[in-house]
N, C-alpha and C positions, 0 to 999 in steps of 0.2 A: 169611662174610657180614658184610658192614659194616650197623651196623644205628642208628640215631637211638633213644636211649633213651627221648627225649623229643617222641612223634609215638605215638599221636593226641593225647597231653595231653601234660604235664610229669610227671616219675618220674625221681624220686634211685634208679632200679634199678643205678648201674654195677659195685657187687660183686656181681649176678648177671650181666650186659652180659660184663664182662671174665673170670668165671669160664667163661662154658658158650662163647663166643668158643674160648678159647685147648684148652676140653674139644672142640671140635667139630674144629679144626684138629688136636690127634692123631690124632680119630679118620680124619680125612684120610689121615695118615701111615700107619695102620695099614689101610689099602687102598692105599696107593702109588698117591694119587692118582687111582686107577682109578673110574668113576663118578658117577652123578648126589652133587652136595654133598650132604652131611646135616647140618642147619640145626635145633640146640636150642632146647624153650621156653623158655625165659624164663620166660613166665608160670605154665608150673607152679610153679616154686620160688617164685613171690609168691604163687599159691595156697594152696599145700600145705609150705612149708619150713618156715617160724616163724625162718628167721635174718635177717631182714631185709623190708624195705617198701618203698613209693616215696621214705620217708624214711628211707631209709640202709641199710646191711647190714657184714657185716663180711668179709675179704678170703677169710677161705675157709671160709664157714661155706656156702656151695652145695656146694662140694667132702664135706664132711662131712655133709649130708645127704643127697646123692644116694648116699653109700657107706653111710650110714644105710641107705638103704630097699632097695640092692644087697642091702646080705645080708639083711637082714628077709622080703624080700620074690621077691626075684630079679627085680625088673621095675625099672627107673630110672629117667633124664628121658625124658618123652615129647618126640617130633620136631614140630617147629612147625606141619608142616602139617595136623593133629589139636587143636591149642592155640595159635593167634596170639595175638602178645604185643598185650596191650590197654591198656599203661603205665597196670595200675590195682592198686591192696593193698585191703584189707578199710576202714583208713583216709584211705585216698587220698578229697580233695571236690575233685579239682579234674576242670573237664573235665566227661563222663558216668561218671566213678569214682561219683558217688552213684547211680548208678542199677544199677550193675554187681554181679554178685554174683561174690562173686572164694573164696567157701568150698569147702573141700578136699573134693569128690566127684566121683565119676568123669566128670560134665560137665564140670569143671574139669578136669582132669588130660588126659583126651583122647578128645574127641565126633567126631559127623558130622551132619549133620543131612539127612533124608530128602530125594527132591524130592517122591514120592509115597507115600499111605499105605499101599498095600502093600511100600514098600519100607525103610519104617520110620516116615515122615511127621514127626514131629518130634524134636529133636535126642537124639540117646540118646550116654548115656559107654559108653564100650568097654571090654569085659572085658579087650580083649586087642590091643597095639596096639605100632607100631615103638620102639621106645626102647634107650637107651645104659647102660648100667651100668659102676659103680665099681669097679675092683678095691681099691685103695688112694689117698692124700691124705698131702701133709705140707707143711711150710714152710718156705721160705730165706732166706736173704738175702746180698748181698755181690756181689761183680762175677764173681769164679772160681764161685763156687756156681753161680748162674744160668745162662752160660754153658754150664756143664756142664750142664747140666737141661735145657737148650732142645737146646743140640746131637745128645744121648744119645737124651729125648724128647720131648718139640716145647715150643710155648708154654706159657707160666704165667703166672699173672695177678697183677698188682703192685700197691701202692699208689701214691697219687704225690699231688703238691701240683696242687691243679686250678688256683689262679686266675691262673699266669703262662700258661697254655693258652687261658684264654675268649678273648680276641682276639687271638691269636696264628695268624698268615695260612702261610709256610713258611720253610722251614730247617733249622739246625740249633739248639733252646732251650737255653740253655747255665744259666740261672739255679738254683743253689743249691735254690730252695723252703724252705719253713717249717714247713709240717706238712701228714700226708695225709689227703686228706679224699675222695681222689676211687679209683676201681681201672679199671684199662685191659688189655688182653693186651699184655705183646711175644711178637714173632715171629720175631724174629734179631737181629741187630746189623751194623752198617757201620763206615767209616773214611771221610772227606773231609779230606784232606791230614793233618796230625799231631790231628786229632779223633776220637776214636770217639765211636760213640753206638749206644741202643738203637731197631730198629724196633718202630714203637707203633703197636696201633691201639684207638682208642676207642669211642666208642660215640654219639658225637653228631652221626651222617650225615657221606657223601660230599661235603656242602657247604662240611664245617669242613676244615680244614689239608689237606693233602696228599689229598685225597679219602677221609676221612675216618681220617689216619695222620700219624704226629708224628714226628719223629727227636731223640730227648733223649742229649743229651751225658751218655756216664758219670758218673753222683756225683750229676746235676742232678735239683729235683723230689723228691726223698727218692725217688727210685726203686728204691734197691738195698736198702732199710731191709726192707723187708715184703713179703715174695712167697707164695705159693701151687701147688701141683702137684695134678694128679691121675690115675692111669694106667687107661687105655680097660680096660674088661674084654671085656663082652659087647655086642654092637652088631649093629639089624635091618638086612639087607643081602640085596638080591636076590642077590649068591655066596653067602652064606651059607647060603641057602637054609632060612631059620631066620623067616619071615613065618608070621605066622596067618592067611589070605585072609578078610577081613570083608567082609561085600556092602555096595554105594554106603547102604544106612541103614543099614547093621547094625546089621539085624535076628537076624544069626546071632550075635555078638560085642554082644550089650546086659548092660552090666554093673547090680548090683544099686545102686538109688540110694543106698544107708546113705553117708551121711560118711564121709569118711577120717580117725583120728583119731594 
């Protein structure tokens, strides 16, 4: 899913954007493609992480908390359509961020909200709901590394130098970069004549570059400096046959309101 980091407001989320991106695409892989997409919050880990905000995060500290709460807990990131991303943090003022309560409990992490009150009537957090788990997490770097890890098992989320990207329309960006401030998934790599380069996709809509994917020449952008991985464990899937059936308010699946701490 190509997703606009920055809709409905403005949100520095793209090390969580380019983390659960390139987490969603293995999980693809590890259904062979078979099935409806399954499309990560986001917004839980701005919820409930503590590794980062609307202003900033670090390249794989989503990757280490969700494998955090894997084994703590045996439940992971919940699926988006329980928890849409509301490009908002606890300190986020811009936009309706101040009016938004963005704290770690079970409305946060992943609700429903009733139509009517016998069938739950207002929004209730769910005990028990679709999500992905971590088996493990770690970090590379270098052009053979990478390669290897995407090829073996899929995407991984990178750092890279943002501001040769803001008005950059299509091609291939061949510029060097200076330092990283920004994270994006790749997804493979190409060749146009004696260039290679990596395919990228970011996070700031279908609107920008290639519908919303870059192709960055090897070495360019500090792309090869700082990368991230993380391997699918457990994951909710109609084959799996492995759903908890919650009713449209669940009211059968209302978890208890305490904080998540």
């Amino acid at each position: 899913m190509s997703r606009n980091q920055h809709i409905p407001q403005y949100c520095g989320s793209c090390w969580a954007h380019g983390a659960v991106s390139a987490l969603g695409d293995r999980v693809k892989i590890a259904r062979g493609g078979a099935g409806v997409d399954i499309n990560l919050a986001v917004q839980h880990i701005l919820n409930c992480g503590n590794v980062g905000s609307c202003h900033g995060g670090t390249i794989d500290g989503a990757y280490q908390w969700i494998h955090k709460i894997s084994k703590e807990t045996g439940t992971g990131i919940s699926y988006e359509s329980a928890n849409p991303y509301l490009a908002c943090s606890s300190e986020s003022t811009e936009g309706f961020c101040k009016s938004v309560d963005t704290t770690c409990k079970p409305l946060n992490i992943a609700r429903t909200c009733g139509s009517f009150d016998k069938e739950g009537g207002s929004c209730t957090g769910l005990s028990n709901y679709p999500n992905v788990t971590v088996a493990e997490y770690g970090s590379i770097e270098g052009k053979d590394a990478m390669m290897k890890e995407i090829y073996e098992r899929g995407p991984i989320a990178c750092g890279i130098d943002a501001s040769p990207l803001l008005n950059w329309e299509t091609g291939i960006i061949k510029e060097a970069g200076e330092q990283i401030d920004h994270v994006i998934s790749i997804v493979g790599w190409g060749k146009e004549g004696d260039q290679g380069y990596w395919i990228v996709r970011n996070s700031w809509g279908e609107y920008w570059g290639d519908m919303g994917y870059v192709n960055v020449a090897f070495g360019a952008l500090q792309i090869e400096e700082q990368c991230s991985w993380a391997t699918v464990d457990i994951f909710t899937a109609l084959e799996k046959k492995n759903q908890v059936h919650c009713h449209e308010g669940g009211d059968n699946c209302k978890a208890s309101q305490k904080v998540v701490v």
